[in-house]
C-alpha positions as CSV (number, residue, x, y, z in Angstrom):
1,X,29.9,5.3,-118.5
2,X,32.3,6.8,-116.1
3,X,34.9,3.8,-115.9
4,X,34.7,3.0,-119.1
5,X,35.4,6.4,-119.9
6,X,38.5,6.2,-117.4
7,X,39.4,3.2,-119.3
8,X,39.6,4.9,-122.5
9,X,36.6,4.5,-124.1
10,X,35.3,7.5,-125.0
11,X,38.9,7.9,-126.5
12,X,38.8,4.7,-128.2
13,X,35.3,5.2,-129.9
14,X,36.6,8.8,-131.5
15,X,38.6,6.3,-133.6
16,X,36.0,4.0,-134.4
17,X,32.2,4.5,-136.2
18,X,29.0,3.2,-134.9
19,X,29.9,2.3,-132.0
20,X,28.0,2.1,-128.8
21,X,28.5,1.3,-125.3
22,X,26.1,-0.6,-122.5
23,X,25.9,-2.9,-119.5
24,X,27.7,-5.4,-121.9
25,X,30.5,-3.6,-122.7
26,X,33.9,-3.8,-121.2
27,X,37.9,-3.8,-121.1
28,X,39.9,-6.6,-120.8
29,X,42.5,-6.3,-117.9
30,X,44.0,-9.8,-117.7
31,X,44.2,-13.0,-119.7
32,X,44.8,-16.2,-118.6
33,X,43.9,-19.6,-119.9
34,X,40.6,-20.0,-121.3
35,X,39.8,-16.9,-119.2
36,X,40.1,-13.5,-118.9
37,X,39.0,-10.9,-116.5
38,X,37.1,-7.8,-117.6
39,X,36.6,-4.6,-116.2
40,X,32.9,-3.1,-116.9
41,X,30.8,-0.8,-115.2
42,X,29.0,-3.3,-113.2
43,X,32.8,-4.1,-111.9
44,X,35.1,-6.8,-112.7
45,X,33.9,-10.1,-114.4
46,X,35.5,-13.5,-114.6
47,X,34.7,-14.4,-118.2
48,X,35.3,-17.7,-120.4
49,X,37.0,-16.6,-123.3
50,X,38.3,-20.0,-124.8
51,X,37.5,-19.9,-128.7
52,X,36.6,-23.7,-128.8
53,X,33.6,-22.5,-126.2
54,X,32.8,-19.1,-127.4
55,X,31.8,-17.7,-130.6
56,X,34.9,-15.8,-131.0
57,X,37.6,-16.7,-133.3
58,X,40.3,-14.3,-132.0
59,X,42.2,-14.5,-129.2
60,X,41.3,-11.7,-127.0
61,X,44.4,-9.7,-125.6
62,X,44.9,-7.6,-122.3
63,X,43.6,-4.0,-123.4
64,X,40.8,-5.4,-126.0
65,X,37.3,-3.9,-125.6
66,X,34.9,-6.8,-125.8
67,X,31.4,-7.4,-125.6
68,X,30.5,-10.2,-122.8
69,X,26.9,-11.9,-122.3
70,X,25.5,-14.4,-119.9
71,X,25.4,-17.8,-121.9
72,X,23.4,-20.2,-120.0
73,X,25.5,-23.2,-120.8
74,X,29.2,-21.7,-120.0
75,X,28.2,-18.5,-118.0
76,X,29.8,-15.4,-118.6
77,X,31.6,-15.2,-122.0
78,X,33.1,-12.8,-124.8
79,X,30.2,-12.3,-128.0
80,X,32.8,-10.1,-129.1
81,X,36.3,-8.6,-129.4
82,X,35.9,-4.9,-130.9
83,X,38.9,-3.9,-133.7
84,X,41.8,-2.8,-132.5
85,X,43.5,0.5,-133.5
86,X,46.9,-0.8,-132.2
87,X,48.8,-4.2,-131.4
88,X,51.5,-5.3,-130.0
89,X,52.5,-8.1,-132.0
90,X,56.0,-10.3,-132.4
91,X,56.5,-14.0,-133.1
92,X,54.7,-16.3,-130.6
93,X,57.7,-18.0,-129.0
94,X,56.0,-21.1,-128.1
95,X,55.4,-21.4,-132.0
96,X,57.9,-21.9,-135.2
97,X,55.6,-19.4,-137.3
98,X,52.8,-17.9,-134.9
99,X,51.5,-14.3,-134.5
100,X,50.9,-13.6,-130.8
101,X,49.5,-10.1,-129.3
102,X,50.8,-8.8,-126.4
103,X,49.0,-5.9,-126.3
104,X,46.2,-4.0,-127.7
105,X,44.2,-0.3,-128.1
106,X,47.8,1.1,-126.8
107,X,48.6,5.2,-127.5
108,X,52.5,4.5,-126.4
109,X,55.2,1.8,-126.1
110,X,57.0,2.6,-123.5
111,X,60.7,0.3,-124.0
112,X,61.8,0.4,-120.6
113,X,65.5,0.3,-120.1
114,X,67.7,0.5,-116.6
115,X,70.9,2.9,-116.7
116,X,72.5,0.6,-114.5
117,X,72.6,-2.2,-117.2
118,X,75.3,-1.8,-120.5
119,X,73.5,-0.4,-123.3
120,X,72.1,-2.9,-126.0
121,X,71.2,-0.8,-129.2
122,X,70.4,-4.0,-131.0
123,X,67.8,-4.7,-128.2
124,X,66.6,-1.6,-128.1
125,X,66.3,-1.5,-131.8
126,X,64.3,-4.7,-131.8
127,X,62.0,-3.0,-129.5
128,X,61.7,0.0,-131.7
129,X,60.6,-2.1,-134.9
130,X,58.1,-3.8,-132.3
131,X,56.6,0.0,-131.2
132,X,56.9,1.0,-134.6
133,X,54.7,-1.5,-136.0
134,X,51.8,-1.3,-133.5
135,X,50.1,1.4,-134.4
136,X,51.3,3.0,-131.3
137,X,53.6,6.0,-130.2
138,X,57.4,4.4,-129.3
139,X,58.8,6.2,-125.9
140,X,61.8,5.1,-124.2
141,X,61.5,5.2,-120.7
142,X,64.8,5.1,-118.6
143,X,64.7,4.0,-115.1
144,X,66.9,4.3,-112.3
145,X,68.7,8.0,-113.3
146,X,69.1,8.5,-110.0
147,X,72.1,6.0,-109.7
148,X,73.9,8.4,-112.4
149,X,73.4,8.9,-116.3
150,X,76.3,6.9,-117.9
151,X,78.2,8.8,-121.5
152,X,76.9,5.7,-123.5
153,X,73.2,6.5,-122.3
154,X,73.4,9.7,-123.0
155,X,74.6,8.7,-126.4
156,X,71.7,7.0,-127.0
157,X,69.9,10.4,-127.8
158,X,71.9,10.6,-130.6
159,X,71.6,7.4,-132.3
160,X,67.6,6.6,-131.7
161,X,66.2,9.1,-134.3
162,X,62.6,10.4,-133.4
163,X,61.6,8.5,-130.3
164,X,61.1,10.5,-127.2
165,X,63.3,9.6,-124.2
166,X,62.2,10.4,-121.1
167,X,64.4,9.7,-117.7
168,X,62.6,8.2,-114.8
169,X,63.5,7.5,-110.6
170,X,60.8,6.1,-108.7
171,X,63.4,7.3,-105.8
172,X,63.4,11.3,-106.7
173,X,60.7,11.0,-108.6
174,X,62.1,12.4,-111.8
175,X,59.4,11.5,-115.2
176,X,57.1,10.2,-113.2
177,X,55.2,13.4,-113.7
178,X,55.8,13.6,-117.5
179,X,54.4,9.9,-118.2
180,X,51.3,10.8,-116.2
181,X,50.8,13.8,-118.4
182,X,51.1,11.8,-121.3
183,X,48.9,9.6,-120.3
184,X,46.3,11.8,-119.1
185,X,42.8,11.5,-118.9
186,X,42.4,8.6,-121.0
187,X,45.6,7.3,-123.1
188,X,46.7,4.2,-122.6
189,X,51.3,3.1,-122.5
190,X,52.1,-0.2,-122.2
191,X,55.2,-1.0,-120.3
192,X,57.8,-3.2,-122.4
193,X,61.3,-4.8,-121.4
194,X,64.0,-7.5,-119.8
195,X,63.0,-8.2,-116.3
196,X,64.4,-6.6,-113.4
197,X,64.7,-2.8,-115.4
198,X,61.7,-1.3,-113.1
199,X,58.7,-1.7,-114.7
200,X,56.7,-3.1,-111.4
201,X,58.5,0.0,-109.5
202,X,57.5,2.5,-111.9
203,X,54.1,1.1,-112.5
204,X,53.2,1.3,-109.0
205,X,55.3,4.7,-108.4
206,X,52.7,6.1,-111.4
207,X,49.4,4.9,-109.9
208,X,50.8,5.8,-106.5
209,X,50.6,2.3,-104.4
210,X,51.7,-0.7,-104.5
211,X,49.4,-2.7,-107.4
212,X,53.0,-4.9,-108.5
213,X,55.4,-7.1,-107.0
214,X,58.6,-6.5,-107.3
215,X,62.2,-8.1,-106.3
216,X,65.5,-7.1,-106.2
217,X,67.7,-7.9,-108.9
218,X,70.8,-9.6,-108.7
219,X,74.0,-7.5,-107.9
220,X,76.7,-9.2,-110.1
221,X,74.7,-8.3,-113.2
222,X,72.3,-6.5,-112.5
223,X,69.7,-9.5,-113.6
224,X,66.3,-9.7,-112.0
225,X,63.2,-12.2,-111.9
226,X,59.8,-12.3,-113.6
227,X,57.8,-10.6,-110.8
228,X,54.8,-9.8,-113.6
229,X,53.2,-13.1,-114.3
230,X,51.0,-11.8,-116.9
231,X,49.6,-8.6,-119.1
232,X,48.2,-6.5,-116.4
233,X,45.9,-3.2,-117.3
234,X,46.0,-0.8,-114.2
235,X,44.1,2.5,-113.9
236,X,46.0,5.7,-113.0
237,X,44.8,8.1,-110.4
238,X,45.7,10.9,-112.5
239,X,43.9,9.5,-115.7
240,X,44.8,7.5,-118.3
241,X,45.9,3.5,-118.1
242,X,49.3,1.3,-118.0
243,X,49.7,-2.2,-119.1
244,X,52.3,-4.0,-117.6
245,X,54.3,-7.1,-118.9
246,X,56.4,-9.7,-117.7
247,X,60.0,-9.5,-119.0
248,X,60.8,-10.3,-122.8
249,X,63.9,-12.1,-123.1
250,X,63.5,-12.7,-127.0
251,X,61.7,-10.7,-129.1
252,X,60.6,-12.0,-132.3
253,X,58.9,-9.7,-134.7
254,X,56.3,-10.3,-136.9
255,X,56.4,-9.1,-140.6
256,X,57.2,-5.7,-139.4
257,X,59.5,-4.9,-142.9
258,X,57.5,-1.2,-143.0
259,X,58.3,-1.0,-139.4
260,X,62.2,-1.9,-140.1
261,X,62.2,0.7,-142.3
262,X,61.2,3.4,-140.1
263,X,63.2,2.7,-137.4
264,X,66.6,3.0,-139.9
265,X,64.8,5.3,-141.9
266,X,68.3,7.1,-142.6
267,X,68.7,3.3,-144.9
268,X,65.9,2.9,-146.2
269,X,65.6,6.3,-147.4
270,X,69.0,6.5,-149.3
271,X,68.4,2.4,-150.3
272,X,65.8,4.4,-152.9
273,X,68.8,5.7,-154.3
274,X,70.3,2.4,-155.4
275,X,71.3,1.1,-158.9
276,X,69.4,-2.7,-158.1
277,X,66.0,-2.3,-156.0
278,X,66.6,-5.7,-154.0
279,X,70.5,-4.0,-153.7
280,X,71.6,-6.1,-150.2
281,X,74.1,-2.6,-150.5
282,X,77.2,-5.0,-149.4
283,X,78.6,-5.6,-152.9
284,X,76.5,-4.6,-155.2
285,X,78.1,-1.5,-157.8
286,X,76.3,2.0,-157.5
287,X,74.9,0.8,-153.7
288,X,73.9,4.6,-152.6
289,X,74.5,3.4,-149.1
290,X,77.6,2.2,-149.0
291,X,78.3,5.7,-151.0
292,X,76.8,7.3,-148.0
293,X,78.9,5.0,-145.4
294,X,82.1,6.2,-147.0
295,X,80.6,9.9,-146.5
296,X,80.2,9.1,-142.6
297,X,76.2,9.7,-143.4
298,X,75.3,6.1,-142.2
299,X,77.1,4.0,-139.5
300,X,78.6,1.1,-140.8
301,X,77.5,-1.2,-137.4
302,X,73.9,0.5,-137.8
303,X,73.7,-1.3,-141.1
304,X,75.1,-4.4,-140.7
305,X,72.3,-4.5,-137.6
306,X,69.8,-3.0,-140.1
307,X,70.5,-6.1,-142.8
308,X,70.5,-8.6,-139.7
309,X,67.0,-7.9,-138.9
310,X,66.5,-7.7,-142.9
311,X,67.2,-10.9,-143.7
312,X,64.7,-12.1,-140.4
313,X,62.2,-10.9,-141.5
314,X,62.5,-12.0,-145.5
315,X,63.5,-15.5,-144.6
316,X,60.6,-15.7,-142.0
317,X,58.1,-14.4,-144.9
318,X,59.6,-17.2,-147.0
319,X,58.8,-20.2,-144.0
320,X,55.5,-18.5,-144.1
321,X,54.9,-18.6,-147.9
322,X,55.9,-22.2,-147.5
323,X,54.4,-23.1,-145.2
324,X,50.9,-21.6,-147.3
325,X,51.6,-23.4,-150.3
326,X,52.2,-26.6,-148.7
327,X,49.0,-26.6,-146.5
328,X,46.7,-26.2,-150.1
């Protein structure tokens, strides 16, 4: 059991019951097509994992624990995925209305952000709602403090309410320390952002070699490529695991209204306060937040992005209601 244990799983089991590991057992590090590739103590296994050929009937994700046997028709293939105590989930891209998990049996979300890029709060808030509604423990990891701290970074400390914020340079080799501490013996971050912000770099700066690609990024806007193909688990020397992912561009969440809600919880806990309980608190009489605006309490461009992602996330549960009704 000593890998799996260095994959998390003794950590994992504390937060399941009747649970048992064996020869069968194992984590899944990579998914591709049809396939996946799964780390066990036997070593890594190339296993079918294609629902329409398996058993399954859930899509397993990097990060799963999963259950493989030898089928004699198919080979090597997943019996089963294990419940998950965290997700990553947003809107599948490829798909108008379509869950799709990034990311599972995660301790952290780690939003990865380069100081050498403008700041995007309503990025970064996106993100947030994304952490938020995993399960997981939101961090936000910036990289590249080396090439100086900018006064709208070190805003950002103000206005991201209780998320840790930890400064990283795979150069000096400020953080890297803390994140391995974190992480340490058996938690597990996954790495999320744009491309080109320095997740490969700090990845490999963390398990101390050179596991991803990376390229530079373009000089006129800072801009870089997709050097991670796909949802990567890596092992650290120090303990614990990282999951790298290629860059998000868009970022679609996923009924994550609970989520919302803790992420501007400074809203949603004065909305309570309202005259109306569906109060849109733009022109409704008695709107406790627009009360708490005019008291500087709330920012005025923090709401409007707050009622933005609002309105998302109602009219994608409407599509979704929809779409229910019509398919009976």
């Amino acid at each position: 059991m000593k890998l799996l244990n260095q994959l998390g799983w003794r950590h994992y089991a504390s937060k399941q019951s009747n649970l048992v590991g064996g020869e069968r057992l194992g984590r899944v590090r990579r998914v591709d097509r049809g396939e996946v590739d799964v780390l066990t103590e036997k070593g890594e296994l190339r296993v079918v994992s294609d629902s329409q050929r398996t058993t399954i009937g859930l899509a397993p994700a990097t990060g799963d624990w999963v259950e493989v046997v030898d089928d004699p028709d198919i080979g090597l293939r997943i019996e089963t995925i294990l419940p998950r105590y965290s997700a990553i989930t947003r809107r599948d891209p490829a798909e108008e209305e379509k869950e799709q998990v990034l990311a599972s049996n995660v301790d952290f979300v780690g939003i990865t952000c380069s100081v050498d890029r403008p700041v995007n709060i309503a990025k970064i808030e996106r993100f947030l709602v994304l952490a938020q509604d995993s399960g997981a423990i939101p961090l936000l990891l910036l990289t590249k403090v080396d090439q100086g701290v900018s006064q709208d970074w070190s805003q950002l400390e103000q206005d991201i309410r209780d998320v840790a914020i930890i400064q990283t340079s795979v150069l000096t080799g400020t953080g890297i320390g803390e994140v391995q501490n974190l992480l340490s013996p058996d938690k597990t971050l996954v790495l999320l952002g744009e491309s080109g912000v320095g997740k490969s770099s700090l990845v490999n700066e963390l398990v101390g070699e050179t596991v991803q690609q990376t390229t530079e990024v373009r000089s006129r806007d800072s801009k870089g490529r997709h050097t991670t193909i796909a949802r990567e688990l890596v092992l650290l020397p120090t303990g614990g695991a990282l999951i790298d992912t290629p860059g998000i561009r868009g970022i679609g969440l996923w009924d994550a209204k609970e989520a919302l809600d803790r992420v501007f919880s400074e809203i949603s806990q004065v909305a309570s306060d309202c005259r109306f309980s569906d109060c849109t608190h733009q022109v409704e009489p008695d709107c406790a937040v627009q009360a708490a605006i005019q008291k500087r309490e709330i920012n005025p461009q923090r709401l409007e992005r707050y009622i933005r992602l609002a309105n998302e996330l109602d009219e994608q549960r409407e599509r979704l209601t929809f779409q229910r009704r019509k398919s009976k």
